[in-house]
Short mmCIF file of the C-alpha atoms (twelve columns), coordinates in Angstrom:
data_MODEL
# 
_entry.id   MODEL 
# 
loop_
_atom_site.group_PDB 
_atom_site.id 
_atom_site.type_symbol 
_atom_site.label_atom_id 
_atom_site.label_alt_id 
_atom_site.label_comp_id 
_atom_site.label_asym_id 
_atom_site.label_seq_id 
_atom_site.Cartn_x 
_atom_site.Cartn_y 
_atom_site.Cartn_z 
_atom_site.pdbx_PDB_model_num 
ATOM 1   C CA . UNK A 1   117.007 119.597 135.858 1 
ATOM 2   C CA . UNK A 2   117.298 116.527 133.711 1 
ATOM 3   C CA . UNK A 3   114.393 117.099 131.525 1 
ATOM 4   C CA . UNK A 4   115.035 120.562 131.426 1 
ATOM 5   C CA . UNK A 5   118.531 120.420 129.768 1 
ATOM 6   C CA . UNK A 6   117.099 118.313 127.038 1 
ATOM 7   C CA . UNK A 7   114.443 120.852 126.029 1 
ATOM 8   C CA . UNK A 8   117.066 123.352 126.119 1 
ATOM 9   C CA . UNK A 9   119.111 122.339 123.033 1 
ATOM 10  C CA . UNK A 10  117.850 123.538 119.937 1 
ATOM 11  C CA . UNK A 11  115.826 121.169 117.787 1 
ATOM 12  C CA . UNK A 12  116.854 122.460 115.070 1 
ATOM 13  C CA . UNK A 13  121.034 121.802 115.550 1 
ATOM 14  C CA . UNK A 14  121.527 118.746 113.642 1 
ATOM 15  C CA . UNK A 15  125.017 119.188 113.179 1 
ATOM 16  C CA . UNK A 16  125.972 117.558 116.372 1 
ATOM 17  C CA . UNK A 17  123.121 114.592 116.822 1 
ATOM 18  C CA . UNK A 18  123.061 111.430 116.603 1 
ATOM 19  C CA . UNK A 19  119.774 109.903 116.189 1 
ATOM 20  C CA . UNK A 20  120.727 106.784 115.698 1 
ATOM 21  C CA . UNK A 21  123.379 106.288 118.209 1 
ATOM 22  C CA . UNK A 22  123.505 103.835 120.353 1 
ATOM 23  C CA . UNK A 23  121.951 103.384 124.114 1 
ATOM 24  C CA . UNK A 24  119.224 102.655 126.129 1 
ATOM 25  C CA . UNK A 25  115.709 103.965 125.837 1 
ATOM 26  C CA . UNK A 26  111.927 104.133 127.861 1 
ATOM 27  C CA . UNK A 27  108.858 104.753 125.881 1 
ATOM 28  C CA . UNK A 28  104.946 104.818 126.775 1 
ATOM 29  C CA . UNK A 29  101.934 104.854 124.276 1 
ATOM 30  C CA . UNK A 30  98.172  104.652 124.037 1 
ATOM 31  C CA . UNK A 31  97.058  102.694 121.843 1 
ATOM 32  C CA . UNK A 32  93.585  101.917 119.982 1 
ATOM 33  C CA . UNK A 33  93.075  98.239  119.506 1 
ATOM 34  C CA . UNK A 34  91.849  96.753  116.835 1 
ATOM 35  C CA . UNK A 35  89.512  93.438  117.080 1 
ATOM 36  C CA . UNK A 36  90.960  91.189  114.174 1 
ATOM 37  C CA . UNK A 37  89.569  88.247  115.280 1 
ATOM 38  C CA . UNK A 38  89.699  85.141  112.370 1 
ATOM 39  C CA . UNK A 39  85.459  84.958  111.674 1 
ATOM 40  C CA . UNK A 40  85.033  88.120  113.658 1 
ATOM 41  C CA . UNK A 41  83.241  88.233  117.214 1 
ATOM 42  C CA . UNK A 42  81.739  91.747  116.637 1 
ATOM 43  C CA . UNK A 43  78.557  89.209  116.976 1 
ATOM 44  C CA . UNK A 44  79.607  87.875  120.226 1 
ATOM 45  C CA . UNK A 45  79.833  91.588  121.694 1 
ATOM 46  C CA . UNK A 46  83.735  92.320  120.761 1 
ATOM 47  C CA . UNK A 47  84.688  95.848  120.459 1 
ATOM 48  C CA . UNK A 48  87.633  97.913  119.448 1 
ATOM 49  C CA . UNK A 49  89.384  99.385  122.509 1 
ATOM 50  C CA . UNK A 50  92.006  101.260 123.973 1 
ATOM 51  C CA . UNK A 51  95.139  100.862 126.317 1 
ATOM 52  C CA . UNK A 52  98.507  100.762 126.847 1 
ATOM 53  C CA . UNK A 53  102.366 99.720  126.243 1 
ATOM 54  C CA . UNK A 54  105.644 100.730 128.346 1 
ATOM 55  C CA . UNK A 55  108.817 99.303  126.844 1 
ATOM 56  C CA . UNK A 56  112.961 99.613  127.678 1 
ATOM 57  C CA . UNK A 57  115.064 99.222  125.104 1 
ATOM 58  C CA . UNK A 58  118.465 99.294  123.851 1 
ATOM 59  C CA . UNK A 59  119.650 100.248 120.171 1 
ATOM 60  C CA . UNK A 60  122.610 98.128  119.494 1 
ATOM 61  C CA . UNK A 61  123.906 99.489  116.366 1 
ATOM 62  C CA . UNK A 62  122.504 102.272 113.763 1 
ATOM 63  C CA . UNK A 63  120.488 99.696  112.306 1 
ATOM 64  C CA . UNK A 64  119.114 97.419  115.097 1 
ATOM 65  C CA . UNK A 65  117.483 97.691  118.754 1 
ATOM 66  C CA . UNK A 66  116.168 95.112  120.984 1 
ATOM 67  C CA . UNK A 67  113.169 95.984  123.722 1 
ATOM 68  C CA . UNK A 68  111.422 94.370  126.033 1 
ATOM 69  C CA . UNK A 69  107.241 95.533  125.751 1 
ATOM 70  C CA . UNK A 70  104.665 95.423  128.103 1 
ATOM 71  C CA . UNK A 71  100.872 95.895  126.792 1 
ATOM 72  C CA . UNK A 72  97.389  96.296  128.894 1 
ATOM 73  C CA . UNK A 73  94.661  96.297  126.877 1 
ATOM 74  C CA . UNK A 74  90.859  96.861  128.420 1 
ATOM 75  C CA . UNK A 75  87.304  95.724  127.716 1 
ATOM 76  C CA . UNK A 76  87.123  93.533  124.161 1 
ATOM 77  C CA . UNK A 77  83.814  92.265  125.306 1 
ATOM 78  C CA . UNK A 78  82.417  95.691  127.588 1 
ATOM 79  C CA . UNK A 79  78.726  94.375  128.356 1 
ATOM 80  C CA . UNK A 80  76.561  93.079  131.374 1 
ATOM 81  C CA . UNK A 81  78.025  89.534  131.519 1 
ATOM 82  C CA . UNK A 82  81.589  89.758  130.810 1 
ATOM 83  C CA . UNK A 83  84.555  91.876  130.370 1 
ATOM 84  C CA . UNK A 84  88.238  90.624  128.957 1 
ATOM 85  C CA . UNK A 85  91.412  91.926  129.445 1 
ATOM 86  C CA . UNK A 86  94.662  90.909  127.605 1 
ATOM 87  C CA . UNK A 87  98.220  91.722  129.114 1 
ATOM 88  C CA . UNK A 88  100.666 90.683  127.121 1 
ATOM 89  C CA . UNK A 89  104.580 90.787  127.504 1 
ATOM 90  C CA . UNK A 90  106.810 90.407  123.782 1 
ATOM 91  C CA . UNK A 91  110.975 90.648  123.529 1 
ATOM 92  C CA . UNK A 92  110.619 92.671  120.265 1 
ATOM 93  C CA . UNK A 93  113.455 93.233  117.838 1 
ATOM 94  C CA . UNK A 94  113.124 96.596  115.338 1 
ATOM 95  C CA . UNK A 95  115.323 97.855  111.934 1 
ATOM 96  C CA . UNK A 96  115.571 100.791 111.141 1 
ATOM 97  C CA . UNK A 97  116.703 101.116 106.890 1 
ATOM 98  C CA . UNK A 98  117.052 105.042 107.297 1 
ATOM 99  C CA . UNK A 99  118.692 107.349 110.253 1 
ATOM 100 C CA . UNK A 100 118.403 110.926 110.567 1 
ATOM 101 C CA . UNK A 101 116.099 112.809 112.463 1 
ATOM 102 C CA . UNK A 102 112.682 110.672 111.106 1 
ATOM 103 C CA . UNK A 103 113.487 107.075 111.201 1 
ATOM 104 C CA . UNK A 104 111.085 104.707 109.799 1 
ATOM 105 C CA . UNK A 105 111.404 100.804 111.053 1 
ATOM 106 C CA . UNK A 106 110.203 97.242  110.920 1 
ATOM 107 C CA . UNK A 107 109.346 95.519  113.942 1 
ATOM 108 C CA . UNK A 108 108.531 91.388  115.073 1 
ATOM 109 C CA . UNK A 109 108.341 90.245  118.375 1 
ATOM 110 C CA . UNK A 110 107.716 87.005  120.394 1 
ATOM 111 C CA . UNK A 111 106.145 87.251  123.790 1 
ATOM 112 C CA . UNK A 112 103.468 85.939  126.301 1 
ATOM 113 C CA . UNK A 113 99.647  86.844  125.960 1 
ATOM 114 C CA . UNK A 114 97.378  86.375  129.502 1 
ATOM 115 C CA . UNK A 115 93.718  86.841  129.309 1 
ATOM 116 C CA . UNK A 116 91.414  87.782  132.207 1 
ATOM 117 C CA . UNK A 117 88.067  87.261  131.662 1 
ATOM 118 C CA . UNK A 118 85.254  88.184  134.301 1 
ATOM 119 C CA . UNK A 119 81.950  86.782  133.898 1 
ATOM 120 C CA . UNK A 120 79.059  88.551  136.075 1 
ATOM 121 C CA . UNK A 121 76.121  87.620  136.945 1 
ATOM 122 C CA . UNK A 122 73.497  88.813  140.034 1 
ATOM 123 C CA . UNK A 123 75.052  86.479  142.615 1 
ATOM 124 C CA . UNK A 124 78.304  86.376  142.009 1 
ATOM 125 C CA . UNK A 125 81.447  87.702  139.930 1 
ATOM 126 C CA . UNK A 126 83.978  84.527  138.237 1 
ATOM 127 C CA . UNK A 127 87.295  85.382  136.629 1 
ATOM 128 C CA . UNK A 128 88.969  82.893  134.553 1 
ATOM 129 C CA . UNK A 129 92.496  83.527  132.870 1 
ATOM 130 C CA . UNK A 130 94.597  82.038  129.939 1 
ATOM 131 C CA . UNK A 131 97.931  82.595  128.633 1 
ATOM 132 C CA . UNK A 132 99.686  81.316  125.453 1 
ATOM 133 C CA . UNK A 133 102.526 82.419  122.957 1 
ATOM 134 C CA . UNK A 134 102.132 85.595  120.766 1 
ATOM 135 C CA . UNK A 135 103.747 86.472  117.841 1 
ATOM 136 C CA . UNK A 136 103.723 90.076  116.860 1 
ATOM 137 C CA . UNK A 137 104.918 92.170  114.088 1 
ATOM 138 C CA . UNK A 138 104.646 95.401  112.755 1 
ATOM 139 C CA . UNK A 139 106.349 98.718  112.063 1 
ATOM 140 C CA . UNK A 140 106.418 102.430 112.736 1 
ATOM 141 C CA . UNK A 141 108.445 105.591 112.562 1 
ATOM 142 C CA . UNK A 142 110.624 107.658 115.294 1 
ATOM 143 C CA . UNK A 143 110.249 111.528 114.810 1 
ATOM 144 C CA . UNK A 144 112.951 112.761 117.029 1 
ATOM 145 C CA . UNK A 145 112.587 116.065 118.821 1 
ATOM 146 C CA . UNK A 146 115.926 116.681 119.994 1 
ATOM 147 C CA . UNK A 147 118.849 113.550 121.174 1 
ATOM 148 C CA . UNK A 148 116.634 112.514 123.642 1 
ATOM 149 C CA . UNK A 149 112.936 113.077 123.342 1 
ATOM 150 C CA . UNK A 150 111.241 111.598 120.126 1 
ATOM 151 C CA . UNK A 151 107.452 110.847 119.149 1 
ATOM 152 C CA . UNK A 152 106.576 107.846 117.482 1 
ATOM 153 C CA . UNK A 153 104.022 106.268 115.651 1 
ATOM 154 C CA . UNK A 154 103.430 102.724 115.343 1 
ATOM 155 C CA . UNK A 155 101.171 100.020 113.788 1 
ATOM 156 C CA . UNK A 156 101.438 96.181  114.888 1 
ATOM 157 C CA . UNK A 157 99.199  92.876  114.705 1 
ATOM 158 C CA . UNK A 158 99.223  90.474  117.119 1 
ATOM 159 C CA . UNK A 159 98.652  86.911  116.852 1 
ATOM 160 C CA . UNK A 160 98.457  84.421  120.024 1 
ATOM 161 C CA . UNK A 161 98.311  80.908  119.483 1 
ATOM 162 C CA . UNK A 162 97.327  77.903  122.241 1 
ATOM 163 C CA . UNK A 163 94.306  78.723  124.423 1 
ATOM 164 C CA . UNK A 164 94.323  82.588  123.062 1 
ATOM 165 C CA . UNK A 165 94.412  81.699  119.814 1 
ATOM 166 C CA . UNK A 166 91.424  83.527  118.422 1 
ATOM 167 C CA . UNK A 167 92.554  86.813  120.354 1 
ATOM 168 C CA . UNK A 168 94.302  88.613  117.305 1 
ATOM 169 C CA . UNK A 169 94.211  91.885  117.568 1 
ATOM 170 C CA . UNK A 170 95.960  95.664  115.543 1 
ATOM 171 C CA . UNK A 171 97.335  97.541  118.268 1 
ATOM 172 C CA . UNK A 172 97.511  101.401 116.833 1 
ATOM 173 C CA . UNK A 173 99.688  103.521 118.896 1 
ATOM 174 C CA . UNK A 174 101.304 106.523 119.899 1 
ATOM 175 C CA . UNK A 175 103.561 107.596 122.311 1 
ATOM 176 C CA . UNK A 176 107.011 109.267 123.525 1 
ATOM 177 C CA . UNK A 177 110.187 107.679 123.777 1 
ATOM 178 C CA . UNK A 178 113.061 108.979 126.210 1 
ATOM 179 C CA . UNK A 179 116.909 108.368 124.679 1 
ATOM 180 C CA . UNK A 180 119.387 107.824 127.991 1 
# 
């Protein structure tokens, strides 16, 4: 009943919405990671990849939200010996300079970035993990459906520093926020 009563107002009403109201919000995404690595390790086996973000948010003002994100992000180094995974955790703040049913913004973030790496060989399988600081900014836009339902777009870069450091990566993503 609850999603149904948002697909039943009409898109196209935008005499009573309010895109940029205030409230909280739940969006997943894929996203396509880019390896942007400082000196590259495409020559240590380091691919682009995929995965994904969840985040909960809560737009303060018409201008302003602040989110919590959770990112997974699978296989930078997919051969016979290893395998690393990155899950990362940022508080992110975004603007938004325009309202209205597309709304562009700005994003930067600071969060937590964990490695696991598993190294294989014929014996036996080792994991090893890491975590460090990660700083992350970006932006995106917010094409909004109806009050409630919205697609967005959104390009970011990631940099860890500490034991991570050389992990930087371009997550490239897209997904579908809810609006409570």
């Amino acid at each position: 009943m609850f999603a149904l009563t948002a697909f039943a107002e009409d898109p196209d009403d935008e005499s009573s919405s309010d895109f940029s109201r205030t409230g909280t919000y739940v969006s997943v995404s894929g996203v396509y990671v880019v390896e942007a690595w400082p000196g590259s390790n495409r020559n240590a086996g380091a691919e682009d990849t995929a995965g994904f973000n969840f985040r909960v948010g809560q737009r303060l003002n018409q201008w302003v939200s602040a989110e919590l994100e959770f990112e997974w992000i699978d296989d930078f180094f997919p051969d016979e010996r290893q395998e690393l995974q990155i899950i990362s955790t940022s508080a992110n703040t975004r603007i938004y300079p325009l309202g209205g049913r597309v709304q562009p913004f700005v994003l930067a973030g600071l969060g937590i970035a964990a490695t696991i790496v598993n190294h294989r060989d014929r014996s036996s399988s080792i994991s090893q993990s890491n975590a460090a600081w990660e700083f992350r900014g970006g932006g995106g836009v917010d094409f909004y459906y109806n009050d409630h339902i919205a697609l967005t777009a959104e390009a970011t870069y990631v940099s860890p520093v500490g034991d991570v450091k050389d992990l930087n990566h371009a997550p490239l993503g897209h997904g579908v926020p809810y609006r409570f």
